[in-house]
Backbone as CSV, one residue per row, in Angstrom:
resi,resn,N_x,N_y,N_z,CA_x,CA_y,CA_z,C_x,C_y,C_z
1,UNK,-2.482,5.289,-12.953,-3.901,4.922,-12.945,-4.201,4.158,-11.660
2,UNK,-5.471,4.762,-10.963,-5.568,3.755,-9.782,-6.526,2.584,-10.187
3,UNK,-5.359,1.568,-9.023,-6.633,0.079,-8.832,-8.098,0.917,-8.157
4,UNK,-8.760,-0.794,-8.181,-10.006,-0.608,-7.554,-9.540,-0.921,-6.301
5,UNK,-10.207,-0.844,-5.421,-9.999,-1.471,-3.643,-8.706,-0.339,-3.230
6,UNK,-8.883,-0.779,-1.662,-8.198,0.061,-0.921,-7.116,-1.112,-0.684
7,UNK,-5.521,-0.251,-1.026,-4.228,-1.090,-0.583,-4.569,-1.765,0.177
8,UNK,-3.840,-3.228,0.110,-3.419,-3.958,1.375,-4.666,-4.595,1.885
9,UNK,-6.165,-4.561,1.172,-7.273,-5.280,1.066,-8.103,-6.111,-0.244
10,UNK,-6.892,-5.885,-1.076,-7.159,-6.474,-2.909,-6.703,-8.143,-2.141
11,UNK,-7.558,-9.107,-3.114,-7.082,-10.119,-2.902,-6.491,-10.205,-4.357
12,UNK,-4.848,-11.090,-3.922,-4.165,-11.070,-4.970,-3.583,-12.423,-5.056
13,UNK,-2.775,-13.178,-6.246,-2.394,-14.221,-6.712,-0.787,-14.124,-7.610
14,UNK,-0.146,-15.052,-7.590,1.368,-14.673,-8.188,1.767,-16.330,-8.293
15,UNK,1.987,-16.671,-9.033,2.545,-17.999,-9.686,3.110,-17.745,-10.667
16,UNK,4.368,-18.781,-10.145,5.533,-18.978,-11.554,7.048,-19.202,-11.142
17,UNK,8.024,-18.745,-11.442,9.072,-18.934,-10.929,10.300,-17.472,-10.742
18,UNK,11.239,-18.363,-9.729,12.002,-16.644,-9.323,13.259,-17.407,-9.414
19,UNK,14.173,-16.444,-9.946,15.522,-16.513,-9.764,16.757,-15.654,-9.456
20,UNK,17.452,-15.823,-8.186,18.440,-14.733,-7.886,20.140,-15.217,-7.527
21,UNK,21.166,-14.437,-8.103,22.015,-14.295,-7.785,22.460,-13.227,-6.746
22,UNK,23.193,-13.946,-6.149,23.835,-13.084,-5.231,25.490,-12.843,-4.961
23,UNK,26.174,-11.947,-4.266,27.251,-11.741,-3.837,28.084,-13.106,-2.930
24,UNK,27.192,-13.771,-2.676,27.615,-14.756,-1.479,28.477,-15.900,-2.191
25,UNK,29.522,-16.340,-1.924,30.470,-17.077,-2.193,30.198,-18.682,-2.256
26,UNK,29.656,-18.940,-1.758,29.061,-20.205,-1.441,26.714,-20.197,-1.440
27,UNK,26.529,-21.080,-1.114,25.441,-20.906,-1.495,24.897,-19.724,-0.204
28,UNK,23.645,-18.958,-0.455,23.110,-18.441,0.491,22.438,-18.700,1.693
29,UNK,23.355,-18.702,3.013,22.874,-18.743,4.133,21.727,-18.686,4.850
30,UNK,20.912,-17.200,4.141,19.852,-16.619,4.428,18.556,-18.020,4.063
31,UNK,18.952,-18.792,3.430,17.925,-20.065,3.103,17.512,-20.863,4.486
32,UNK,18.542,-21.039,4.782,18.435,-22.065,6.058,18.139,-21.445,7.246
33,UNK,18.848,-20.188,7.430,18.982,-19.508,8.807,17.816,-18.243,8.515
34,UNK,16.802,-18.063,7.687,16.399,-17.351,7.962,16.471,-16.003,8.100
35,UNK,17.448,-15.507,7.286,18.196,-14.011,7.581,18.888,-13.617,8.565
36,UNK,18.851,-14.730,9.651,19.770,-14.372,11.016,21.492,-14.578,10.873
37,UNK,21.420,-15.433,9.882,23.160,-15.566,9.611,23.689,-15.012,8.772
38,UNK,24.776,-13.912,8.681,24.922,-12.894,7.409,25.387,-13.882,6.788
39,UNK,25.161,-13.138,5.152,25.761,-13.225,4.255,27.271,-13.823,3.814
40,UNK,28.008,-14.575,3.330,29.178,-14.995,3.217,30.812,-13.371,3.221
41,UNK,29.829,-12.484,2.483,30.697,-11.209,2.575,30.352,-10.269,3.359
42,UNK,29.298,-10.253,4.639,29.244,-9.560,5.592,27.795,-8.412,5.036
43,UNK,27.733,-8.634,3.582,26.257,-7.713,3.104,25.576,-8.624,1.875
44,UNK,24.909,-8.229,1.865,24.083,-9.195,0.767,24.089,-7.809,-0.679
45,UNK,24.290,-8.191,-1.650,24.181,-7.821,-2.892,23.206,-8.530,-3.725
46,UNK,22.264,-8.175,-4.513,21.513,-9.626,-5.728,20.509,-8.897,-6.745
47,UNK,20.371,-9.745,-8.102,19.860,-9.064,-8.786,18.869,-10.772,-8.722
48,UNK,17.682,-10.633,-9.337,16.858,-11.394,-8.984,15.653,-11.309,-10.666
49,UNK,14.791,-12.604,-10.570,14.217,-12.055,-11.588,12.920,-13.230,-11.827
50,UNK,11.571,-12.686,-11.989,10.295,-13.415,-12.006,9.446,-13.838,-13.169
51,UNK,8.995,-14.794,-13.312,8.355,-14.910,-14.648,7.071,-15.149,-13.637
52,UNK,6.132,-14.638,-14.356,5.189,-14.703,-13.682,3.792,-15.611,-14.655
53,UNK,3.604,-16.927,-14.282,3.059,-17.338,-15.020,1.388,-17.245,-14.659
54,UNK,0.930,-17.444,-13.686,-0.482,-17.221,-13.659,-0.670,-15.953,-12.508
55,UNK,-1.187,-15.006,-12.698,-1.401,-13.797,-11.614,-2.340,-12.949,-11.599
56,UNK,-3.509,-12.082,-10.660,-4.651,-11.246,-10.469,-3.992,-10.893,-9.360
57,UNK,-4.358,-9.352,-9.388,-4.268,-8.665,-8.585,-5.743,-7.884,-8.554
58,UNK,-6.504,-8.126,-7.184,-8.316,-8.508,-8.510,-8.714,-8.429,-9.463
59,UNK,-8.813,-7.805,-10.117,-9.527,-7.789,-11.690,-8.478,-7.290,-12.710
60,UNK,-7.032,-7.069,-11.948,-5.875,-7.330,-13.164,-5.554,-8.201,-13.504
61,UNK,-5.008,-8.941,-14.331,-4.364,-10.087,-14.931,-2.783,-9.532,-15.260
62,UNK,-1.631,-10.261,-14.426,-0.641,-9.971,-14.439,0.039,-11.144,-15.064
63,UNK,-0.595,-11.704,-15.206,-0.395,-13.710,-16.107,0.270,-12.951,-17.621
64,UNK,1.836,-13.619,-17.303,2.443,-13.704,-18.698,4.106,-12.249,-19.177
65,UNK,3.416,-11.522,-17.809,5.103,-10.879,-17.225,5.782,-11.236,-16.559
66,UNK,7.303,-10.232,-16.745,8.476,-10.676,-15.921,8.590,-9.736,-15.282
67,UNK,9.210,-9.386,-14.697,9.824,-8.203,-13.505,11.713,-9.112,-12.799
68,UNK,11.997,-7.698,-12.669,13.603,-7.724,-12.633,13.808,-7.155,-11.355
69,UNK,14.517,-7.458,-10.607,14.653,-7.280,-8.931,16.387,-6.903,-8.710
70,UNK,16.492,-5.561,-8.128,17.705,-5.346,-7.382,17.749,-4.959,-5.776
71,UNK,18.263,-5.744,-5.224,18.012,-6.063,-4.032,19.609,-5.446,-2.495
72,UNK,19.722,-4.494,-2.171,20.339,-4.473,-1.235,20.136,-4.261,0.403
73,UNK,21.443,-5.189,0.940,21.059,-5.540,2.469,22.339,-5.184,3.115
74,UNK,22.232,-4.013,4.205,23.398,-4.038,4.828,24.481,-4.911,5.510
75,UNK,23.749,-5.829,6.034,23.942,-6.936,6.715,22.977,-8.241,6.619
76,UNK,22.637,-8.593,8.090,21.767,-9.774,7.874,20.153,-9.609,7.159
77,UNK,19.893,-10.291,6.679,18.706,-10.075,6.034,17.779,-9.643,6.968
78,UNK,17.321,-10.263,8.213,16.634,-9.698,9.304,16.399,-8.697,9.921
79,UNK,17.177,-8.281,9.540,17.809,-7.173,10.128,17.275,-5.785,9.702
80,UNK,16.810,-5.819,8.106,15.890,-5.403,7.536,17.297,-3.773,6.607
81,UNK,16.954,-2.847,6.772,17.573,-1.608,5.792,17.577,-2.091,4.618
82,UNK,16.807,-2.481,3.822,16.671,-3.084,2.197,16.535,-1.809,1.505
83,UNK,17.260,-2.236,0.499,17.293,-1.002,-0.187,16.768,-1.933,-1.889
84,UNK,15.807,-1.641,-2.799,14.980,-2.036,-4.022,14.649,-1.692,-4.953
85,UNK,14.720,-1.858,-6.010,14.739,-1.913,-7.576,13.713,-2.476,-8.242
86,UNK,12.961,-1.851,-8.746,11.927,-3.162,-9.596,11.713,-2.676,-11.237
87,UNK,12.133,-3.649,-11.913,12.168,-3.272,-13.160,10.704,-4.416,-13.590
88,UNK,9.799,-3.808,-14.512,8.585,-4.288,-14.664,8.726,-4.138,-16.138
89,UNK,7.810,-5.324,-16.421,8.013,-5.372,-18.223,7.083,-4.554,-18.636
90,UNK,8.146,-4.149,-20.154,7.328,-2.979,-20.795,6.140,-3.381,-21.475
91,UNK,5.489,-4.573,-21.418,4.422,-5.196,-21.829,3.419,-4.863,-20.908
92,UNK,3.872,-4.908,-19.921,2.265,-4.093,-18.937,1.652,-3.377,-19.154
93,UNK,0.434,-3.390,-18.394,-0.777,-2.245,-19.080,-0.223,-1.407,-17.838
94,UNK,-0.937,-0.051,-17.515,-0.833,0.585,-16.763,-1.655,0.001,-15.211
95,UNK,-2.399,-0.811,-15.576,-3.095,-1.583,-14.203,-1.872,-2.336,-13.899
96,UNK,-1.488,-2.724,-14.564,-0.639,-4.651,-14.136,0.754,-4.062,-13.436
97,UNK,1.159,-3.130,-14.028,2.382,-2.362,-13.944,2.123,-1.853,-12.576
98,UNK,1.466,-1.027,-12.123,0.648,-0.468,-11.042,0.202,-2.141,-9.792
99,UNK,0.246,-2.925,-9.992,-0.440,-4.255,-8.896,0.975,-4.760,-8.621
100,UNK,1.829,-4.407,-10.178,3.271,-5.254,-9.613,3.725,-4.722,-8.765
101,UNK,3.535,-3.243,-9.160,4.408,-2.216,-7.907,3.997,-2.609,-6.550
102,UNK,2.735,-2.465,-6.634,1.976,-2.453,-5.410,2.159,-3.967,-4.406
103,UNK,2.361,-4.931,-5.238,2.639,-6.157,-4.690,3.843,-6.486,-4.309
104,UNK,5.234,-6.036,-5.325,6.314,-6.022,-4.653,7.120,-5.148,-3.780
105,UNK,6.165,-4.413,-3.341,6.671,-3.681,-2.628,6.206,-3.683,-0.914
106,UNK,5.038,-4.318,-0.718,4.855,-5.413,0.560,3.880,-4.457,0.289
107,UNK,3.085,-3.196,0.004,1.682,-2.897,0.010,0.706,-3.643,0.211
108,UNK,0.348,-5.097,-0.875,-0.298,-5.889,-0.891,-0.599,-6.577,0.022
109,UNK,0.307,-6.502,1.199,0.138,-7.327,2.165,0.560,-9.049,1.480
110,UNK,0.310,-9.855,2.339,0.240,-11.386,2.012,1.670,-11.782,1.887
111,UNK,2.056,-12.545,0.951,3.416,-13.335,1.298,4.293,-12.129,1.141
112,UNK,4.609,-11.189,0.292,5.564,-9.957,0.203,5.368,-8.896,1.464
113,UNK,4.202,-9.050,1.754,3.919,-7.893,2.919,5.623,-8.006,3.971
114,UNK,6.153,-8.730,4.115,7.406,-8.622,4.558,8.480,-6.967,4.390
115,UNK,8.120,-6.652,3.101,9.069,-6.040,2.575,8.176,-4.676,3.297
116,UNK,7.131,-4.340,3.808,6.884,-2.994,3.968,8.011,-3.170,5.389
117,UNK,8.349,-4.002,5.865,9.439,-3.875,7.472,10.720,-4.214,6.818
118,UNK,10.779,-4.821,6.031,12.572,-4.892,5.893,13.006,-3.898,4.596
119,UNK,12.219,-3.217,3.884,12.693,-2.790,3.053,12.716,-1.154,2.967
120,UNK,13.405,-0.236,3.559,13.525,0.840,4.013,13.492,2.176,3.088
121,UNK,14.121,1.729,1.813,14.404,2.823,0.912,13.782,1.667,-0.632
122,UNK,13.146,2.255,-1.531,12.290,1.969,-2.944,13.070,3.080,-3.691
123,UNK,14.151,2.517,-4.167,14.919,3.208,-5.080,14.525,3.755,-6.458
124,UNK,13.277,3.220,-6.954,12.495,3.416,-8.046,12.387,1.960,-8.916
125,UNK,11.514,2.281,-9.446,10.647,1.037,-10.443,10.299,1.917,-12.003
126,UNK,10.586,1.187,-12.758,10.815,1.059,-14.314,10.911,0.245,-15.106
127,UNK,9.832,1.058,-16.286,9.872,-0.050,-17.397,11.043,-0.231,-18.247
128,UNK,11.243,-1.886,-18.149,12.494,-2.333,-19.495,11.403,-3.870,-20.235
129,UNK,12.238,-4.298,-21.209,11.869,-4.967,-22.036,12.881,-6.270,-21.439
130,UNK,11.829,-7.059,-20.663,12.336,-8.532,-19.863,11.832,-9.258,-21.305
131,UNK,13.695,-10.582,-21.068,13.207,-11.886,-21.518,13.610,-13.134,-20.278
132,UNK,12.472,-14.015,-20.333,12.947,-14.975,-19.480,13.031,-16.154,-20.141
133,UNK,14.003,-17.068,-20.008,13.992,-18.035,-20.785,14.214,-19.428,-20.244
134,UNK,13.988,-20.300,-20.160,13.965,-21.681,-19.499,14.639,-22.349,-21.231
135,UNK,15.855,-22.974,-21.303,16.410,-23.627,-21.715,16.979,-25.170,-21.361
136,UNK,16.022,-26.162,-21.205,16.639,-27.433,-20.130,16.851,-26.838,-18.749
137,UNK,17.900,-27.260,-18.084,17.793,-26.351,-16.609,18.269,-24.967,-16.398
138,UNK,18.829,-24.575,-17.532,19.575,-23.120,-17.675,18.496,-22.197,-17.642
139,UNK,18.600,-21.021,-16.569,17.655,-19.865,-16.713,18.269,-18.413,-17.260
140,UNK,17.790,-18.122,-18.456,18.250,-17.168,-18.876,17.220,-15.681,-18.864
141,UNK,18.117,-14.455,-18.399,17.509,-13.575,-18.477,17.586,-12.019,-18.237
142,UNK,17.126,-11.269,-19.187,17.947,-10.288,-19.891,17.433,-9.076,-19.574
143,UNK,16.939,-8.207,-18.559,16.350,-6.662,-18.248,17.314,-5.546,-18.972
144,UNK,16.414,-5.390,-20.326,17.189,-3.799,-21.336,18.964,-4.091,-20.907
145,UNK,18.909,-2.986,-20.307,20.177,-2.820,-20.086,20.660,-2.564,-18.591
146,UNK,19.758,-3.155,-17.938,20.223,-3.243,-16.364,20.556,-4.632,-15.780
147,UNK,20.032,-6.020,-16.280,20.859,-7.080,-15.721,20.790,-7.947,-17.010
148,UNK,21.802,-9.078,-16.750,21.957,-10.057,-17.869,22.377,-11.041,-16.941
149,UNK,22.066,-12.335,-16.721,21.969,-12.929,-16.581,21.575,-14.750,-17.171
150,UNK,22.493,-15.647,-16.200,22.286,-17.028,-17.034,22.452,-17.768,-15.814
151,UNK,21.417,-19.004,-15.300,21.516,-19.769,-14.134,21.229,-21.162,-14.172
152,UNK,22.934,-22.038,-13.278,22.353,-23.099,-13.787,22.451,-24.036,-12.903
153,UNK,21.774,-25.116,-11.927,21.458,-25.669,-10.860,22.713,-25.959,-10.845
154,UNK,23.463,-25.996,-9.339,24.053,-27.320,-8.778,23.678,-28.508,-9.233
155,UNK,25.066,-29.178,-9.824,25.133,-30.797,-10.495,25.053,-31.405,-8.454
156,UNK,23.947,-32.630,-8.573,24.098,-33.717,-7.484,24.152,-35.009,-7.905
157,UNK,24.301,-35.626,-7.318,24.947,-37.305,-7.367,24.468,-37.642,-8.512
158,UNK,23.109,-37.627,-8.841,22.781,-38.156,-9.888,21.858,-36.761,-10.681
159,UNK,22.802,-36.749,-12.081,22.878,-35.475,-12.973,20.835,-35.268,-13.254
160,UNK,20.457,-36.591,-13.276,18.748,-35.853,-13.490,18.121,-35.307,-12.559
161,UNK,18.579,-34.901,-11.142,17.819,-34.583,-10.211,18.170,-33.194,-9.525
162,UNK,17.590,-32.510,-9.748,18.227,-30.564,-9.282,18.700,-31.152,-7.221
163,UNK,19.586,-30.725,-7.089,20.034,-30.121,-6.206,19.511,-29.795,-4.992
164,UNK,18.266,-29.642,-4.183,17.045,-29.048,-3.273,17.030,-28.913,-2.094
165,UNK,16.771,-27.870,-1.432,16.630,-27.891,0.098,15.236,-27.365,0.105
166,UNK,15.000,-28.094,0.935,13.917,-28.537,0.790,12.802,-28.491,2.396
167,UNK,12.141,-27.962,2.120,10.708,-28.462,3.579,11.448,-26.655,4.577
168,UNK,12.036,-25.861,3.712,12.190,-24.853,4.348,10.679,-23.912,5.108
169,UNK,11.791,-22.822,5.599,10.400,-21.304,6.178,10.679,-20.404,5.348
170,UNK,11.666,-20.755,4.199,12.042,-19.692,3.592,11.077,-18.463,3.261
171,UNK,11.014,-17.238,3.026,9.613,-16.413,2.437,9.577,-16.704,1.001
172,UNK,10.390,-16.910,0.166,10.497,-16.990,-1.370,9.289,-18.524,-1.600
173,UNK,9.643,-19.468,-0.636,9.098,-20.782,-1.312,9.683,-22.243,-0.351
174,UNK,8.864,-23.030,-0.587,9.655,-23.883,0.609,10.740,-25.130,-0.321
175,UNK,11.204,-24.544,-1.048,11.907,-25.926,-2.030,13.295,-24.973,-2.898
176,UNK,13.995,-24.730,-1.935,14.976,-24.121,-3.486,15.919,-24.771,-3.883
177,UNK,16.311,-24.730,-5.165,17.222,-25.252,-6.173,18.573,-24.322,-5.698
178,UNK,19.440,-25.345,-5.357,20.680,-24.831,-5.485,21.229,-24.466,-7.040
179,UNK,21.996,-23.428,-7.008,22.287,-23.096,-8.322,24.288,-22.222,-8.266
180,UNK,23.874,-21.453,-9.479,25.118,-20.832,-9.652,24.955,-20.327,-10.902
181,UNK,25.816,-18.934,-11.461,26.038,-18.027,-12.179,26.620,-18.597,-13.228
182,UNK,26.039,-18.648,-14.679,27.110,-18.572,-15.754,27.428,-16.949,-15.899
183,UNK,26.457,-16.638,-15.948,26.681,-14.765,-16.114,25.700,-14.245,-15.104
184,UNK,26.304,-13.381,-14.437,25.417,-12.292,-13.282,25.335,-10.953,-13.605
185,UNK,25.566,-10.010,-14.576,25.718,-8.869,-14.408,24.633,-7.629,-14.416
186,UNK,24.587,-6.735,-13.643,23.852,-5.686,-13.191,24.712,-4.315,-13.234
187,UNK,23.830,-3.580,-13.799,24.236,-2.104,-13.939,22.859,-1.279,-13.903
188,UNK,22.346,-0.622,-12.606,21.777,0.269,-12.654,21.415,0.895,-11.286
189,UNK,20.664,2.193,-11.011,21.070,2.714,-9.731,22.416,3.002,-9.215
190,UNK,23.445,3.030,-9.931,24.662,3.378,-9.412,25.493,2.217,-9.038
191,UNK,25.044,1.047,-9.554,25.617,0.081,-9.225,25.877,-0.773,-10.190
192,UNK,27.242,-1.550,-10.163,27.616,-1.767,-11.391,28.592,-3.192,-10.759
193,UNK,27.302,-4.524,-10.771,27.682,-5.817,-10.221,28.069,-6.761,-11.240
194,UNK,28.884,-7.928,-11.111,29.212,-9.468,-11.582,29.523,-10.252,-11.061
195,UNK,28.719,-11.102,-10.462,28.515,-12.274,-9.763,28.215,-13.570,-10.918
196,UNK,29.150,-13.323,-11.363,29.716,-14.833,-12.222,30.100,-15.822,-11.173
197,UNK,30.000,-16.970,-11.499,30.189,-18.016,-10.538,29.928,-17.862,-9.043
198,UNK,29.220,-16.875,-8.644,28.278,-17.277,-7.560,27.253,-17.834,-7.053
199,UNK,26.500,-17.337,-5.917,25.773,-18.083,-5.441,23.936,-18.076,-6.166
200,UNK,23.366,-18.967,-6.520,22.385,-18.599,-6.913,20.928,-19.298,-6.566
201,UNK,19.904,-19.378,-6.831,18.903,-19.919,-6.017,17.488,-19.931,-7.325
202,UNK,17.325,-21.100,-7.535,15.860,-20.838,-8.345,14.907,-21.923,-7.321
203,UNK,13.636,-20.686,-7.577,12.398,-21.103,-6.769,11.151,-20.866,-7.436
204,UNK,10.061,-22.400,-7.383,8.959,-21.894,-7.882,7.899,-21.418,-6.930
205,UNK,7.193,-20.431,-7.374,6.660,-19.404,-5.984,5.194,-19.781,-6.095
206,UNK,4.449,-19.543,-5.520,3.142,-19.203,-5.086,2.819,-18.349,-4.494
207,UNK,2.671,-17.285,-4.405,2.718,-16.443,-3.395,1.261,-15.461,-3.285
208,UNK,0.658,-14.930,-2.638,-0.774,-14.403,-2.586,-0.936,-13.831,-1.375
209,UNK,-2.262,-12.668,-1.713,-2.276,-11.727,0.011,-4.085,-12.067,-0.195
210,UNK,-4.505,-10.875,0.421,-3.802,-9.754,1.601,-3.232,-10.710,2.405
211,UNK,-3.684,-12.178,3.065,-3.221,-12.909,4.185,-2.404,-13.951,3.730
């Protein structure tokens, strides 16, 4: 079903929070350096995942889905050959489902517009049945049968205070939570990941186009 407006001129909105594991051994590089410093294993691997708490994509209301993210990078993030996955909850209408696509896939222009240059190949997008769950600081969260997942900040000096780097350029958000994997696993597209005790990253986003 088509939106109204012509791509990449909808004004759009995205609030809530994101969370990704990755392949990287230590925390992810790509935070600080910007995608210019590879990855700890020479490629980036990650399954990723959004709750989306307040969102329009103009006159859609995307307020109250999740979407599930598989993410591959040959090398440095900058560098761009992304290869992408988007699993969209089966709760969407056919508009919302249609703005997510359109938004995560840098169409939209605005903070994702990134991805129409680094992201080379759109491996396909599909509906599964997302849960996201906020348990104290544990993020839990479950796409059908393509990722499972559980994330839980880096402990710092003093146990009430997350972990943060903070006042970044990051594109995700300028504040991320250091984290790490109780469970990472991904199976779909031919790929069949577990990044248990790796590197992980929760961020609360804002993000909005066309500009």
């Amino acid at each position: 079903m088509a939106l109204d407006g012509e791509v990449g001129t909808v004004p759009w909105t995205l609030k809530g929070e994101l969370i990704l594991n990755c392949n990287c051994t230590v925390f992810c590089p790509c935070v600080v350096s910007l995608g210019q410093h590879p990855p700890t294993e020479g490629h980036c691997q990650t399954w990723g995942g959004i709750r989306i708490d307040e969102g329009q994509y103009g006159d859609v209301d995307i307020a109250g889905l999740n979407v599930g993210l598989m993410i591959e990078i040959p090398e440095r993030m900058a560098r761009g050959n992304w290869k992408v996955a988007l699993f969209i909850d089966d709760r969407a209408s056919d508009e919302a489902y249609e703005a997510i696509v359109t938004i995560m896939s840098g169409k939209a222009r605005g903070t994702t517009g990134l991805f129409n240059v680094l992201v080379s190949e759109l491996l396909g997008h599909e509906r599964q049945p997302i849960t996201y769950e906020n348990e104290g600081k544990t993020r839990r969260i479950v796409v059908g049968k393509r990722i499972k997942g559980e994330i839980i900040p880096v402990a710092g000096k003093d146990p009430e205070n997350d972990l943060v780097i903070t006042n970044t350029q990051y594109w995700m958000g300028a504040d991320i939570t250091v984290a790490t994997a109780n469970q990472g696993r991904l199976r779909a597209f031919g790929r069949v990941w577990d990044f248990e005790g790796r590197s992980a990253e929760i961020c609360q986003i804002d993000w909005h186009g066309p500009k």
